[in-house]
N, C-alpha and C positions, 0 to 999 in steps of 0.2 A: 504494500500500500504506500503511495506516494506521500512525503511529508517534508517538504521545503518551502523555503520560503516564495514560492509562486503565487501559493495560495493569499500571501501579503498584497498581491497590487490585481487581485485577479477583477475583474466585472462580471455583472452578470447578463447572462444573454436577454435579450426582449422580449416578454412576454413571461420569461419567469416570474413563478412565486411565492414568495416564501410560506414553507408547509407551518403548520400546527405547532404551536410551541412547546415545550415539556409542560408550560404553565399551562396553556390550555388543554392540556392534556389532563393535569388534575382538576382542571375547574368540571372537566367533562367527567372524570372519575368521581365524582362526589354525589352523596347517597340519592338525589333527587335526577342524575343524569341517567337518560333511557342509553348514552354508549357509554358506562361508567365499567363493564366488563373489560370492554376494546381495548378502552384507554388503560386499563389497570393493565392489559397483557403487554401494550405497547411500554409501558413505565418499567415494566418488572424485564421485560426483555433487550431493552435499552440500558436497564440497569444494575443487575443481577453481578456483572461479570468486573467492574469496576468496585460495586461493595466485595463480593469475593476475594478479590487481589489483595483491596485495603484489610480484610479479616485475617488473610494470612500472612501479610505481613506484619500484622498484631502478634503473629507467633502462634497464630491456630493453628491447627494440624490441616486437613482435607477436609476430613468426615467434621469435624468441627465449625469449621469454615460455612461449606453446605448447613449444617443446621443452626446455626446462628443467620445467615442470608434469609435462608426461607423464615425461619422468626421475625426477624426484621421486617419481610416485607409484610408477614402476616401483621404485626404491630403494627406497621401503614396502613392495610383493611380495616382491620378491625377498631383503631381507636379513632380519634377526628383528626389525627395528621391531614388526612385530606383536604378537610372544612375548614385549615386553619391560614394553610402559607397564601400569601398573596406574593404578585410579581413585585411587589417594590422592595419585597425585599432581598431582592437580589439574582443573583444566579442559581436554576435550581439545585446546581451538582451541587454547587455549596450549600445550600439549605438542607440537603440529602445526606449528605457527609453529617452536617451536626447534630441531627436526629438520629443518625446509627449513633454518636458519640455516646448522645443522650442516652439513647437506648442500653449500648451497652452497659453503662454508670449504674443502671437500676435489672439490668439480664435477671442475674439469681434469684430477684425477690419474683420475676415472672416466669423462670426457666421452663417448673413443668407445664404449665400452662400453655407455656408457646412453645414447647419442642416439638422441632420439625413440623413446625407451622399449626400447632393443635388437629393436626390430621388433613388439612387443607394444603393442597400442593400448589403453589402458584408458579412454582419452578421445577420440570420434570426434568430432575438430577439424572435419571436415570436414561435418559436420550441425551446426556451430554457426558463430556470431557473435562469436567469443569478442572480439572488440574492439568491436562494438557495445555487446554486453552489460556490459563493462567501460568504455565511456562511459556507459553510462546510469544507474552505482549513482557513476560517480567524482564527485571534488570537485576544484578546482583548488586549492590550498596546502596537501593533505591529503600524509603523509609514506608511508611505503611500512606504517608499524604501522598506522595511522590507518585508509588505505587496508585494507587485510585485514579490521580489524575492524568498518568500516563497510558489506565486502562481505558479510561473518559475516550482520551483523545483516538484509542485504537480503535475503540467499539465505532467512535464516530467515524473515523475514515471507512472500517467497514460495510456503511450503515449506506455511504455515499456509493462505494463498488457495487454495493448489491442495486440499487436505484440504478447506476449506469450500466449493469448486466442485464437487469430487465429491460431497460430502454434500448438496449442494441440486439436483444431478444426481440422485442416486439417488431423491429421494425428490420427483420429477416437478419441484421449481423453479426447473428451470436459467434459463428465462427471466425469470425476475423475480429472481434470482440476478445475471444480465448486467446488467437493466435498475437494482438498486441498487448493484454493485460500487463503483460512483464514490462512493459514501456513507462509504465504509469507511476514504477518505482524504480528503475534506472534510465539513464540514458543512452539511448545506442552507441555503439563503438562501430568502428570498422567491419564494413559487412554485412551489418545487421538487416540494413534495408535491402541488400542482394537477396541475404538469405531465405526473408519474409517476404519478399516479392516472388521466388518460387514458391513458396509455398501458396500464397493466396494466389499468383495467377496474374501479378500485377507489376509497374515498371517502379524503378524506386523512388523515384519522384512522390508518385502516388502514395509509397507507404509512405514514405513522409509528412505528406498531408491527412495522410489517414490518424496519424500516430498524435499528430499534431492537434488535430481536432476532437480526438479522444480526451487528451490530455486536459484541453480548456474545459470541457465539457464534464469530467470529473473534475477541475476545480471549481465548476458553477456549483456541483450538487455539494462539496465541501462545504463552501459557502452557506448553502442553503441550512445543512444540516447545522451549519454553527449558529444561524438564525433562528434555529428551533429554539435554544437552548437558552435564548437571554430575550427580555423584556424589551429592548427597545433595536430596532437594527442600527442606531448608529455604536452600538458596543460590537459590531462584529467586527471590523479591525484589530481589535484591542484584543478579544477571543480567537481570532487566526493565530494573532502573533504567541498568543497563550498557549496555543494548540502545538505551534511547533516546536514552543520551548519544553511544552512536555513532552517530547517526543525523543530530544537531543539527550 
């Protein structure tokens, strides 16, 4: 997944715009909203893998990890976490982060209660990897804030691939879609465009403008996704440049 500083001076194309924010995603999750399921799936799957990372690098184990998360999020269903944050007050990762803090500070007086989610799974551990997955975003000397918000930023670039797979999906180029993905996170060397030109069928010229428009087009949806995430779009600059410093 690509993460430099492009994403800094990138625009957006015409006609974009910007999805649903995390916040509006809880004003929709809260007890009176008819998509209050949706949203909770979209919250808990956007968010699962970033609290995880931060849990074990509190020094939890896996299995520990796992059932502190699904408590957690359960403790967001079921108490008024939901009815309560508003956008002003800030970024939702941050508001999310200090309610796990919260959370944790008072665990043991709710442990049995909420283990492994009081039987309510909002998270099926068991169709994932969740320790793979959280080897593959971790860093070694990273602390457990560090960890979180460099999971933040992984889930998010993900979030934007998967949006540009489907969009090159839909509109018949999934396979030259596969065949430049690996562009999206290096830059060609010597050759490259020969080599990708046999394969798709095409002059190199072309893959170059291919590669190239790929490129823009996943840093629009970058964009997009970092405007989910904060209250007002003039803070999306300032969350790019956040983005890629959790990354370095």
């Amino acid at each position: 997944m690509a993460a430099d500083a492009t994403f800094l001076g990138m625009t957006t194309r015409a006609g974009a715009k910007f999805d649903s924010t995390d916040w509006s995603m809880v004003l929709h999750a809260r007890v009176d909203s008819a998509r209050r399921q949706s949203a909770l799936e979209k919250l808990c799957a956007a968010y699962w893998l970033p609290l995880y990372g931060y849990l074990r690098r509190q020094g939890n184990g896996p299995a520990d990890a796992e059932d502190l998360t699904q408590a957690f999020l359960a403790y967001l269903i079921s108490s008024d976490f939901l009815d309560r944050p508003s956008p002003e007050k800030g970024r939702f990762r941050g508001y999310l982060i200090g309610a796990l803090k919260h959370f944790l500070s008072h665990h043991f007086e709710r442990h049995q209660a909420l283990k492994r989610g009081g039987g309510v799974r909002f998270i099926e551990w068991a169709a994932l990897d969740a320790e793979s997955e959280f080897a593959a975003v971790d860093q070694p000397g990273l602390d457990s804030s560090q960890a979180y918000e460099r999971s933040w930023a992984l889930t998010l670039l993900g979030r934007a691939l998967k949006r540009l797979e489907t969009e090159q999906r839909d509109c018949g180029k999934l396979r030259q879609f596969e065949t430049l993905r690996e562009f999206l996170s290096v830059k060609p060397t010597r050759g490259d465009y020969e080599r990708v030109g046999q394969q798709l069928g095409a002059a190199k010229g072309t893959v170059a403008v291919w590669i190239h428009r790929l490129s823009q087009r996943y840093a629009e949806l970058v964009k997009l996704e970092v405007a989910a995430t904060v209250r007002d779009p003039a803070e999306v600059p300032s969350e790019l440049r956040h983005l890629v410093q959790a990354l370095r």
